[in-house]
C-alpha positions as CSV (number, residue, x, y, z in Angstrom):
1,X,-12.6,-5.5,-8.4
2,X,-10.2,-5.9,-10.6
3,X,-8.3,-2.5,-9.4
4,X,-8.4,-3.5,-6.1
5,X,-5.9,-6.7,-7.4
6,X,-4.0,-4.0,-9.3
7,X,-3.6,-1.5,-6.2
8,X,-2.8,-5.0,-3.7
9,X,0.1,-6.2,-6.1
10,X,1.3,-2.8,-6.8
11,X,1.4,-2.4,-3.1
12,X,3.7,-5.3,-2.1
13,X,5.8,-5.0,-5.6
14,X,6.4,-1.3,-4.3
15,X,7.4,-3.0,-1.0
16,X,9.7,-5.5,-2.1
17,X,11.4,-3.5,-4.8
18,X,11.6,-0.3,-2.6
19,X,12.3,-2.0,0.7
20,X,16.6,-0.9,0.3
21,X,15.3,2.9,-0.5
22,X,12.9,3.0,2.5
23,X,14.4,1.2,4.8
24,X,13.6,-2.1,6.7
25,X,11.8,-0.3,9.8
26,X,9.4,2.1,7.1
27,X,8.9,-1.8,5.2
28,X,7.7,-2.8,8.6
29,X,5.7,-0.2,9.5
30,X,4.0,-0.6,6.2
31,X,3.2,-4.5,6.5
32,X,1.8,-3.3,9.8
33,X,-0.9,-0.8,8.0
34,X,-1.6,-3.1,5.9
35,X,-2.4,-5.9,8.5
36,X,-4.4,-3.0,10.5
37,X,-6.3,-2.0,7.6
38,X,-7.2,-6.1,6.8
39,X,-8.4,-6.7,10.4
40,X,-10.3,-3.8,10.6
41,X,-12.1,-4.3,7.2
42,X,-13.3,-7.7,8.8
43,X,-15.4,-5.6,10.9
44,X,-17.1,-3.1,8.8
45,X,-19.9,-3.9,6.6
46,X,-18.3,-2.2,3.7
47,X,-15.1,-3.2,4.9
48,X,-13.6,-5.1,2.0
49,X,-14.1,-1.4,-0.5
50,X,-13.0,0.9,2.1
51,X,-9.9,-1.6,2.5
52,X,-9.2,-1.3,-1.4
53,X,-8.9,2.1,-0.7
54,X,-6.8,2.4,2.4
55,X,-4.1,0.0,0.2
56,X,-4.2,2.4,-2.9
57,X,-3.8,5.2,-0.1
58,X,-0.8,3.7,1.2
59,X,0.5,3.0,-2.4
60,X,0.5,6.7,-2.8
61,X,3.1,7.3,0.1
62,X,5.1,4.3,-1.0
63,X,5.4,5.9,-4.5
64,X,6.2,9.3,-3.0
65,X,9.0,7.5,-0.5
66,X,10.7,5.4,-2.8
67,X,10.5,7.3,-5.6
68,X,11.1,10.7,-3.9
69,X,8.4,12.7,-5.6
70,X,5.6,11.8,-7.9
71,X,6.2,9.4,-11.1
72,X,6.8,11.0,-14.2
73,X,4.8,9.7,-16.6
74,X,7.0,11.1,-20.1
């Protein structure tokens, strides 16, 4: 539970911080997933672990967009 908080404010930290680097249209299209992902989750049984996944998913491509490549971690 408590890396689905971690992936959610990771998410909209990426999104706020990267929003000049990605543009405001990608921002949008993003806030858009996301809102698909949450009303679809409503429906599922399982829905509310398949949509911790589908965020950390889309935190992937927002670290690959704004950051042009993959982290470096040293």
């Amino acid at each position: 539970m408590l890396l689905g908080v971690v992936a959610h404010v990771a998410f909209w930290l990426l999104l706020l911080f990267g929003i000049t680097e990605i543009g405001v249209g990608r921002a949008v299209l993003f806030v858009v997933l996301w809102g698909i992902g949450y009303a679809v989750s409503g429906w599922l049984m399982i829905g509310s672990m398949l949509f911790t996944s589908y965020v950390a998913v889309l935190d992937i491509v927002l670290v690959l967009l704004v950051f042009k490549g993959d982290v470096q971690l040293r």
